[in-house]
N, C-alpha and C positions, 0 to 999 in steps of 0.2 A: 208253243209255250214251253220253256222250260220247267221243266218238273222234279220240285227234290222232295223224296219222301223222307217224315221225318218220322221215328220208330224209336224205339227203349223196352225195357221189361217195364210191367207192371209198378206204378208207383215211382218211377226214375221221375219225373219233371215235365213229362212231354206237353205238355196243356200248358204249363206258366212259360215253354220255349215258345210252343205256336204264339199263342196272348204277347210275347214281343217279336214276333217277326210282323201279327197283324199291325201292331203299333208303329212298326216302320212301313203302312202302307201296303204291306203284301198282301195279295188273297193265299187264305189260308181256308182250306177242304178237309174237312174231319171227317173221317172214315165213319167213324164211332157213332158222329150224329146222324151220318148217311142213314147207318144201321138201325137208329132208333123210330127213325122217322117212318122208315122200311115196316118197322112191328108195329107202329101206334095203332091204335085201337080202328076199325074198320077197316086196315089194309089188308091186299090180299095175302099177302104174303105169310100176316099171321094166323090167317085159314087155315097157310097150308103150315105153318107151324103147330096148330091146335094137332091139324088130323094126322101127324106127325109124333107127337109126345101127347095128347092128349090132354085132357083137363086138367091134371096136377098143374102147366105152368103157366095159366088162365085165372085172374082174378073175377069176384063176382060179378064187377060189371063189366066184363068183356074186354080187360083188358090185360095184357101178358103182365102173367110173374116173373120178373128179370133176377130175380135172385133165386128164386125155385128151378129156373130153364139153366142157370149157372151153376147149380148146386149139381145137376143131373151130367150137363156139359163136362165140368169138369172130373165127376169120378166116373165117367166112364169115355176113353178114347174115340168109342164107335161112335157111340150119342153127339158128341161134339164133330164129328166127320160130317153126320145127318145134317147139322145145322148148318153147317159151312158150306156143303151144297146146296142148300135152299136159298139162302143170304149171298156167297160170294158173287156169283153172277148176277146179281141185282144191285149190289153193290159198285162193284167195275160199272155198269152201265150206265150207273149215278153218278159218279168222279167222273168217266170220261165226256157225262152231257156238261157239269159244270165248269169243266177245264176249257169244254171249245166253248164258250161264254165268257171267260175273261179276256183282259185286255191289261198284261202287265208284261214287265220286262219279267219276271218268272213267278210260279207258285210254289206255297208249299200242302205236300200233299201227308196230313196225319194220319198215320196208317200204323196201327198199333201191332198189328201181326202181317209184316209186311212179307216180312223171310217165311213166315212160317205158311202166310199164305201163298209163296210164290208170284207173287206179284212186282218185284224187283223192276223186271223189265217194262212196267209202265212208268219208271219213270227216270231221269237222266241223273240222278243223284241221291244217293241215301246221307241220310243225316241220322244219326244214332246220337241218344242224351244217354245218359252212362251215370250210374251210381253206385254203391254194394248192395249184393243182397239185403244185408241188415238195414241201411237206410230204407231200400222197398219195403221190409215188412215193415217197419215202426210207421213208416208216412201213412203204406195202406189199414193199418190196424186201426189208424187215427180219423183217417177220412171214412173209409166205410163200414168200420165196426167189423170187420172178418175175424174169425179167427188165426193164428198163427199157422195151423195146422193148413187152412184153407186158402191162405194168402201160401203157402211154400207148395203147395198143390197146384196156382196159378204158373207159379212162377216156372214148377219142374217140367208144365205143358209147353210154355216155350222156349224157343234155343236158348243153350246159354249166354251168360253174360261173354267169355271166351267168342265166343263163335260169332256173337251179335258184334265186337268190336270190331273182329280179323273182317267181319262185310261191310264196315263202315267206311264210306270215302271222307266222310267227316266224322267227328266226335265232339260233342259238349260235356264236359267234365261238371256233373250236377252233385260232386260228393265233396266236393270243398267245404259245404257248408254242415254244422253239426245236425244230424237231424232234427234236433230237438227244436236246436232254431228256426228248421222250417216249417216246421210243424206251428209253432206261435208265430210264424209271418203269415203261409196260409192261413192259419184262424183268428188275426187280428188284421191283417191287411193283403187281404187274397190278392187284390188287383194291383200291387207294386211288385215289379218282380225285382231280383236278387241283381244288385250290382254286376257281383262276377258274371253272372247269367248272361246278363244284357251286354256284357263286354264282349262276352262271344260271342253270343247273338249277331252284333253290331259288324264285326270282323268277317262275320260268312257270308252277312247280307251284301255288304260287299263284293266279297269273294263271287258269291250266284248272279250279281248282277253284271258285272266283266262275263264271266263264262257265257251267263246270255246274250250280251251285246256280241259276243265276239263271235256265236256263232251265227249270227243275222237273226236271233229268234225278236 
């Protein structure tokens, strides 16, 4: 199976790029739901998450606080280290069962902290969606209610936007559009994506499907 991972900072697009590569028939693996599924309420994992951080990121009925375990995560480096050893390796072991399970000319694999988690080499192509800083805060301000301070705190944990292009063997240019505009398309008509969007979209899918053909996958 060919495998391109598709990665951004915070708030770039990467969710309405998957949502059109799904639309042209690709399977598309979200890292992100891997993860949540990982924590949901009687898995193991969030055991050992509890005995790990302890009660503060535990709601009353047994289920994890995802923004109290992020609030901790990201002011402190080590704390976020902890988690990433508990989650990464159970993560990888979930993409790589779902990948030998498909049957396509290739996937794409959403992997939000791809670089940052070293995981590159799982797969045959990075795909990087690309915005400004500024678009990431105003989009994430909009969607999740963070503050400024806390969305630029997200964002200084992973590589920058410089470093995340120069590892891109692809790029989606997601700043064309004003933010403001995206921000009333996401909240008036979440499930149409963006012309430009899908032009590029439409040109890579291409592009992944030759490279796979061609090399017998």
């Amino acid at each position: 199976m060919f495998k391109v991972g598709l990665t951004g900072g915070i708030g770039s697009g990467k969710t309405t790029v998957a949502t059109i590569f799904a639309g042209l028939g690709v399977p598309v693996i979200d890292a992100d739901q891997v993860a949540h599924a990982l924590v949901a309420k009687g898995q193991p994992a969030l055991l050992v998450i509890q005995q790990a951080f302890g009660s503060r990121v535990m709601l009353a009925d047994g289920s994890l606080n995802r923004r109290a375990l992020s609030d901790i995560i990201f002011a402190d480096a080590e704390q976020k280290k902890c988690l990433e050893a508990i989650l990464h390796p159970l993560i990888i072991d979930h993409l790589q069962q779902q990948v030998a399970a498909l049957a396509a000319d290739y996937c794409i694999l959403a992997i939000p902290l791809l670089f940052e988690t070293h995981m590159t080499h799982f797969v045959d192509r990075v795909l990087v969606v690309d915005c400004s800083v500024a678009c990431q805060v105003s989009r994430v301000m909009a969607r999740d209610h963070y503050s400024r301070e806390k969305i630029q705190t997200i964002i200084n944990s992973q590589i920058s936007r410089v470093e995340r292009r120069a590892k891109a063997d692809d790029l989606i240019d997601n700043s064309s559009m004003d933010c403001d505009a995206v921000l009333l398309l996401n909240a008036v008509h979440s499930n149409i994506p963006h012309k430009l969007l899908a032009e590029q979209v439409k040109t890579l899918h291409n592009l992944y499907c030759s490279l796979s053909r061609s090399q017998g996958r």
